[in-house]
C-alpha positions as CSV (number, residue, x, y, z in Angstrom):
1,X,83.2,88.0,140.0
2,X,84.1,89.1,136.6
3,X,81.3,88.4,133.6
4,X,82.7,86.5,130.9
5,X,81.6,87.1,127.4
6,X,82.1,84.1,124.4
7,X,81.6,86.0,121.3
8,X,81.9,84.1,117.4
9,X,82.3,86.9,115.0
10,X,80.9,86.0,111.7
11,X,82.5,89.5,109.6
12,X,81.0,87.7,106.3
13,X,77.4,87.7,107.3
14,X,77.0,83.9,106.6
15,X,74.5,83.4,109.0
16,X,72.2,86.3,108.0
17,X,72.6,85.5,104.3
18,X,72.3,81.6,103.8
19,X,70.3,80.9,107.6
20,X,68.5,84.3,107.3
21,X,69.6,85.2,110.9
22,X,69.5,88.1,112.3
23,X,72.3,89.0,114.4
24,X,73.4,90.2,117.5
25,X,72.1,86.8,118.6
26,X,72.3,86.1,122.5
27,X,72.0,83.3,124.5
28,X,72.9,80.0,124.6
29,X,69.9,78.8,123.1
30,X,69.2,81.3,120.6
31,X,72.9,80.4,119.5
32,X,72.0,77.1,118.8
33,X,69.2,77.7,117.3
34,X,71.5,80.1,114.9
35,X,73.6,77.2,114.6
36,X,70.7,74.5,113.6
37,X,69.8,77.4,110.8
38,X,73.1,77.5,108.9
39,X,73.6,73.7,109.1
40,X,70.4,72.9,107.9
41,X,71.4,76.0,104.9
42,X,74.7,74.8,104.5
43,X,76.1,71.9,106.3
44,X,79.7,72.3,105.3
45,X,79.9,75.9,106.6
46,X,82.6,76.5,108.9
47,X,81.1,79.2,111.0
48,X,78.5,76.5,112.5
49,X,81.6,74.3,114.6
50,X,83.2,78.0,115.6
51,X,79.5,78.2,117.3
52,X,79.2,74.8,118.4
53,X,82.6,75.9,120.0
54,X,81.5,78.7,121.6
55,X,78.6,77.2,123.4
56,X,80.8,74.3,124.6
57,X,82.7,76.8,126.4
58,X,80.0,78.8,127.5
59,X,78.5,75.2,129.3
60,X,82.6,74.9,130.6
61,X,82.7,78.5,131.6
62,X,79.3,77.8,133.4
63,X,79.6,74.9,135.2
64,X,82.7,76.7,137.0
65,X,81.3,79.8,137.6
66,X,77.4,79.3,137.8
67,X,76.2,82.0,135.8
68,X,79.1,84.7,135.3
69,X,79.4,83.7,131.1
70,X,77.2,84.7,128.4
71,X,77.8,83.7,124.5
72,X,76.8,85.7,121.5
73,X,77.2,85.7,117.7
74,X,77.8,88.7,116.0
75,X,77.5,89.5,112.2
76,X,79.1,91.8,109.2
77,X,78.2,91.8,105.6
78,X,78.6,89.7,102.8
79,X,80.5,92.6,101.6
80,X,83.4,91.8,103.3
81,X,85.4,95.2,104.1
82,X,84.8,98.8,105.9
83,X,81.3,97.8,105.4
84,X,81.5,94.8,107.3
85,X,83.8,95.9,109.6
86,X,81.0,99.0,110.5
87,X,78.1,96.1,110.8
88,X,80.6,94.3,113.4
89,X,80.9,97.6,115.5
90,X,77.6,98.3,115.6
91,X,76.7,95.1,116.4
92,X,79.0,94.7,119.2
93,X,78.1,97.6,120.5
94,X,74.4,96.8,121.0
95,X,76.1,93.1,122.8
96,X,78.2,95.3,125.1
97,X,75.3,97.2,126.7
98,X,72.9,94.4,126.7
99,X,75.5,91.7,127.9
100,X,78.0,94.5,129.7
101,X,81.2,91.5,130.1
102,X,84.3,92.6,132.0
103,X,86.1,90.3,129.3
104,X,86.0,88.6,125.9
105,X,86.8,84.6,125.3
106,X,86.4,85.1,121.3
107,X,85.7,81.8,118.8
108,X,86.3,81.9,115.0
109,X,86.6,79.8,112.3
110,X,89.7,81.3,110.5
111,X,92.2,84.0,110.3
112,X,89.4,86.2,108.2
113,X,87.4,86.9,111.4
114,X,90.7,88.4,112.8
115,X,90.8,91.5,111.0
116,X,87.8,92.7,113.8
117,X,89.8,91.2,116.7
118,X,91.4,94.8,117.2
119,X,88.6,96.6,117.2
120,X,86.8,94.4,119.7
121,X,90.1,94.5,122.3
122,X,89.5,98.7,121.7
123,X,86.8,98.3,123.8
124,X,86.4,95.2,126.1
125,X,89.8,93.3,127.1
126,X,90.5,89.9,125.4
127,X,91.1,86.6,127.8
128,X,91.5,84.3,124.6
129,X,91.2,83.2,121.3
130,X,90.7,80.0,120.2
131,X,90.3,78.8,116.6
132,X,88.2,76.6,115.3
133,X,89.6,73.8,113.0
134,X,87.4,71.1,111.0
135,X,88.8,67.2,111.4
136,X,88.5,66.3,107.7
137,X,89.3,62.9,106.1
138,X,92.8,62.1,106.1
139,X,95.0,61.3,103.1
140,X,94.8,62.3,99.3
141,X,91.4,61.8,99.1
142,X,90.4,64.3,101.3
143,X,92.7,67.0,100.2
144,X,91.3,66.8,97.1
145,X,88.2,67.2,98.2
146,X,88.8,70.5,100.3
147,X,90.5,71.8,97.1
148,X,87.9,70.8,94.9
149,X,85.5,72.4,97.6
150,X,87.1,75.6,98.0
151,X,87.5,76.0,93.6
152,X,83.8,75.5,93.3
153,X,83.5,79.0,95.5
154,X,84.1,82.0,93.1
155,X,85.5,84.3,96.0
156,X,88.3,82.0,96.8
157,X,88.4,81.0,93.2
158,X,89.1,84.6,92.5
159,X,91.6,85.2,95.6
160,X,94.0,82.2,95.0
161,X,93.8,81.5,91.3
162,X,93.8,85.1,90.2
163,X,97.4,85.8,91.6
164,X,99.0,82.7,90.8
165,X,97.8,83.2,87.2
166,X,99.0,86.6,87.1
167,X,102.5,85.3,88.2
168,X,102.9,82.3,85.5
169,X,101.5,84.7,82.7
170,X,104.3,87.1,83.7
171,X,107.1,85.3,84.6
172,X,106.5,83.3,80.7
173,X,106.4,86.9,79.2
174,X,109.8,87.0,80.4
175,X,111.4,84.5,78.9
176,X,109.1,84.3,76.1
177,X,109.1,87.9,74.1
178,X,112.6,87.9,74.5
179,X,112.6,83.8,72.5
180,X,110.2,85.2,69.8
181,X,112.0,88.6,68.9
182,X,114.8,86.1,68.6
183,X,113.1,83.6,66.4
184,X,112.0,86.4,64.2
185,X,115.2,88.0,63.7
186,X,117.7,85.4,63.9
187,X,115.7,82.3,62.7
188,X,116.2,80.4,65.7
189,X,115.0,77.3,66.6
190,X,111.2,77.8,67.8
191,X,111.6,74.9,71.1
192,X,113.0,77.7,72.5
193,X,109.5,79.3,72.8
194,X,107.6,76.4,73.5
195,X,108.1,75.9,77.0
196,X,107.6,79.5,77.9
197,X,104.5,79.4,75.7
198,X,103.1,76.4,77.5
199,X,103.4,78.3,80.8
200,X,101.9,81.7,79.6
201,X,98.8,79.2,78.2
202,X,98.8,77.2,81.9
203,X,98.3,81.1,83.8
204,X,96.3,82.3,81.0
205,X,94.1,79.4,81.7
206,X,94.2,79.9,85.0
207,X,92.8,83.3,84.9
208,X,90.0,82.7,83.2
209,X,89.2,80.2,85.6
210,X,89.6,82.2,88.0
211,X,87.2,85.4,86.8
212,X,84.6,82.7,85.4
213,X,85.0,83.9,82.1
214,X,83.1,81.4,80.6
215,X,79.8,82.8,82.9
216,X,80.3,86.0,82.4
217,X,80.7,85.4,78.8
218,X,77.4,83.6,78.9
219,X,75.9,86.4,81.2
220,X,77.0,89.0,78.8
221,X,75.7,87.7,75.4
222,X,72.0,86.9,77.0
223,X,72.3,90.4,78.0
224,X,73.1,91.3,74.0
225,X,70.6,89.1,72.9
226,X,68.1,90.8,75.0
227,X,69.4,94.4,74.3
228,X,69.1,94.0,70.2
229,X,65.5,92.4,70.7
230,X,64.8,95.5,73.3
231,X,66.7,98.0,70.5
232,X,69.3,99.1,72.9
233,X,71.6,101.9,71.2
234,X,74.7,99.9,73.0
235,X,74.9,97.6,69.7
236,X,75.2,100.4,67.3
237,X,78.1,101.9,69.4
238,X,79.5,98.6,70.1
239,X,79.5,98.1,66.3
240,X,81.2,101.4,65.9
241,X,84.1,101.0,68.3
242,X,84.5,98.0,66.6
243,X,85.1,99.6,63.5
244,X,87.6,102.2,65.2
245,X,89.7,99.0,66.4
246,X,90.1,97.8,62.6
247,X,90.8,101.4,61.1
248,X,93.3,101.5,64.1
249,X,95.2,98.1,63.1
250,X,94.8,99.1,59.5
251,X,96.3,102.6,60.2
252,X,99.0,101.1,62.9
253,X,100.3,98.9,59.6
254,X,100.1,100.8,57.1
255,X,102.4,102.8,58.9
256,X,104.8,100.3,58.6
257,X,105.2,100.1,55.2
258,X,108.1,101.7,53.6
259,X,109.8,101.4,57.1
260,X,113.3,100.3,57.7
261,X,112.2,98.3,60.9
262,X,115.5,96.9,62.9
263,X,113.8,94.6,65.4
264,X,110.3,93.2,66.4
265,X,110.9,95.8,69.5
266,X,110.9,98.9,67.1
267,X,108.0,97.6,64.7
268,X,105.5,96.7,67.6
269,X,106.4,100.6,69.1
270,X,105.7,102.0,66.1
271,X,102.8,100.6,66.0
272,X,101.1,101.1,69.0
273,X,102.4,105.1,68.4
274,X,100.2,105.0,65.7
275,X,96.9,103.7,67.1
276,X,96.5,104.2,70.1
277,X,94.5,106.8,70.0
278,X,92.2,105.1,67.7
279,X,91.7,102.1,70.0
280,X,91.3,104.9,72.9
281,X,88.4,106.0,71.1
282,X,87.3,103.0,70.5
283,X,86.7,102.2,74.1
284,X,85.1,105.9,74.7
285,X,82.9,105.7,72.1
286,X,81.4,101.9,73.4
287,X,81.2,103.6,76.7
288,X,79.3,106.3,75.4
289,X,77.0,103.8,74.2
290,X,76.6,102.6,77.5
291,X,75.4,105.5,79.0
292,X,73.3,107.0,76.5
293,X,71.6,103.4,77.1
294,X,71.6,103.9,80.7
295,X,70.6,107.6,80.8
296,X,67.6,106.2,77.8
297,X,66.2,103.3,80.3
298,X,67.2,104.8,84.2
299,X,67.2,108.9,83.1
300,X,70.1,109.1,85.2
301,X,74.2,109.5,84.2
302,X,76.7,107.2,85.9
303,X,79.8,109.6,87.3
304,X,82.2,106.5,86.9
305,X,81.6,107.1,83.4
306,X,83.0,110.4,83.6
307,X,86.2,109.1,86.1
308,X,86.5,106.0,83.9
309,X,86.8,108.4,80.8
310,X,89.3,110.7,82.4
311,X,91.4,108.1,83.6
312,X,91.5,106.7,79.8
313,X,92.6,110.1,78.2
314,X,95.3,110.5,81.2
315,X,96.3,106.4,80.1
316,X,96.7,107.7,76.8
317,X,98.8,110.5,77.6
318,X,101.0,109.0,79.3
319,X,101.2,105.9,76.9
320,X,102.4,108.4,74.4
321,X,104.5,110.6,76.1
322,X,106.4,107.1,76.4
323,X,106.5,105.7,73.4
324,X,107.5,109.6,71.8
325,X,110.4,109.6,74.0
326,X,111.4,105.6,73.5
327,X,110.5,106.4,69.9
328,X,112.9,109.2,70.0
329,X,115.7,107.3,71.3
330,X,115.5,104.9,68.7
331,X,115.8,107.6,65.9
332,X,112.4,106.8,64.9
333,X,109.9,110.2,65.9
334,X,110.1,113.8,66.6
335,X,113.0,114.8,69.4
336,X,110.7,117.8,70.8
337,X,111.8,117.0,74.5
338,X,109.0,120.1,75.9
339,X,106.1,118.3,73.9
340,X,107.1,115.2,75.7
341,X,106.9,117.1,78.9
342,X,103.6,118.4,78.2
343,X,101.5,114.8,77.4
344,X,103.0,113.4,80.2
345,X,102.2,116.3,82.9
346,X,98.7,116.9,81.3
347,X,98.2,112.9,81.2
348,X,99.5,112.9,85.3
349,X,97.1,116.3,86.1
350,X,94.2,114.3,84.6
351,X,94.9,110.9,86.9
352,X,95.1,113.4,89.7
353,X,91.8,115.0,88.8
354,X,90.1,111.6,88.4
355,X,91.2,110.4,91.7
356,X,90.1,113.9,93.6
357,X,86.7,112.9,92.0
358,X,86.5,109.3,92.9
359,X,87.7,110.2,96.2
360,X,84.7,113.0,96.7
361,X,82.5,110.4,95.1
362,X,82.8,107.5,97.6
363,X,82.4,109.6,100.6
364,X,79.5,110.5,98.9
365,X,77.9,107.1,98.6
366,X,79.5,106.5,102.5
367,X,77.0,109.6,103.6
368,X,74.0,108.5,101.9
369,X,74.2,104.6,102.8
370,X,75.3,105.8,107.0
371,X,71.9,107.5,106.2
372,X,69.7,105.1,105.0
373,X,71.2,102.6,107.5
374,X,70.0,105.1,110.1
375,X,66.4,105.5,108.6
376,X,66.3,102.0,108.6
377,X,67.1,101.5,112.4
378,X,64.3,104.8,113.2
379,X,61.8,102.6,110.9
């Protein structure tokens, strides 16, 4: 008779981190003791009811075939990605050879868990699936109540507010620049910006919300507060950038004056021709600051630092390799089509150069943690 395997695949790592479990678990009653763990951490966890599940099939399973099932939970990282995608492997591997099923009944909680389902069917067929859904409260009440839930986490805070933000702000760019460049020129009625307006506010709004502004804007000034008392060099560069970004506004409308300036359109271009640069430098020289802070505390130099500060120069490039030839068209700049050419291949070489480097640089941090991993499992 075939061996049946129920297997709850918990990719986030919920159990390790808020029950301090440590997975593979086997056995019916080390599963419920697994279970009893994250309740008693966090009662409105999902994962616990896909266990519960897989237990109440495991005594179904049982009762018909008297000893031919086996149930285990298996675990990923909080992490959620290739890293937790590895941990699941590994994991299941170590089930496989201890349990050694001719087939898999698998029990989750949601469609997260099924990213893994593929690479469990790679190696041990699949019989079923069966999701696990949470009876809740009926009515308004309790829909609130799972929203309100599920806006108090700041991943899914970040996953379903960030995009719909994102999509308001933009879609009200739309129809708003085109109302203000309007009001400006033609002195029309400003109701038609209003309701755009309102809309950019509602996704703007949303967006903080969404990235916890507010903390990390808490998190950040303790962190000043704590640097000037410490004498950190980050506040003299910060305060130097600073004072790029006003000589950059300054010098971007100075160069207005004197202008014959058609539209909004052609004033704001002209503008940002003007300083970018400054406000690129800006940014490099509060990064610089950063590292000189780092390399002063840790004695070490962060290579994103260097990607980060290629990508910015290749930005820049290409941001004015644009606005030269937009500014061009309008009649407004230099028409030296080959020096055009020249910012935007160098700023396009340098994005391809920073990407060689990240790419060289991840596969570096992917060797050294598969390697600690291992001395961890020797240990």
């Amino acid at each position: 008779m075939k061996k049946t395997l129920v297997l709850v695949v918990d990719r986030d790592d919920d159990f390790g981190v808020k029950g301090k479990i440590n997975t593979p678990v086997i056995g019916v009653e080390e599963c419920c003791v697994a279970a009893a763990a994250l309740g008693i951490a966090d009662p409105e966890d999902s994962d616990i009811n896909a266990l519960y599940a897989a237990v109440n099939i495991y005594k179904e399973i049982m009762a018909e075939r008297n000893g031919e099932v086996e149930v285990a939970l298996i675990g990923g990282n909080e992490k959620v990605g290739h890293r937790s995608d590895a941990a699941v492997v590994d994991e299941l591997e170590r089930v496989l050879s201890e349990v050694s099923p001719d087939r898999i009944i698998l029990v989750g909680d949601g469609a997260e868990d099924e990213y893994v389902y593929p690479i469990i069917s790679s190696r041990v067929p699949i019989d079923s699936v069966r999701k696990v859904y949470v009876k809740q409260a009926p009515g308004l009440e309790g829909t609130v109540y799972i929203l309100s839930r599920i806006l108090e986490d700041p991943a899914k805070r970040k996953r379903f507010l960030v995009p719909l933000g994102l999509i308001i702000v933009l879609i009200s760019l739309v129809y708003m620049i085109p109302s203000i460049i309007s009001y400006v020129n033609y002195d029309s009625s400003f109701s038609y910006v209003t309701t755009p307006l309102v809309f950019f506010l509602i996704g703007f709004f949303l967006l903080i919300y969404g990235y916890n502004t507010p903390e990390l804007l808490s998190i950040w000034s303790k962190n000043w507060i704590a640097g000037i008392k410490n004498g950190s060099v980050t506040i003299t560069f910060f305060l130097v950038s600073l004072l790029f970004l006003m000589v950059g506004c300054i010098v971007g409308y100075l160069s207005l004056e004197g202008l014959y300036i058609p539209s909004l359109l052609h004033g704001a271009l002209w503008f940002a021709s003007n300083a970018l640069w400054l406000f690129i430098f800006a940014v490099l020289i509060y990064q610089i600051g950063d590292l000189v802070d780092m390399y002063i505390s840790t004695k070490r130099i962060k290579l994103s630092f260097i990607i980060g500060s290629i990508n910015l120069v290749a930005i820049g490039l290409i941001a004015t390799g644009a606005l030269d030839i937009v500014l061009a068209y309008f009649d407004m700049g230099l028409k030296i089509n080959v020096f055009f050419a020249l910012e935007l291949i160098a700023g396009i070489v340098l994005a391809l150069l920073s990407a060689i480097l990240r790419r060289h640089m991840k596969d570096a941090i992917e060797a050294a943690e598969i390697t600690k991993d291992a001395e961890r499992d020797v240990a």
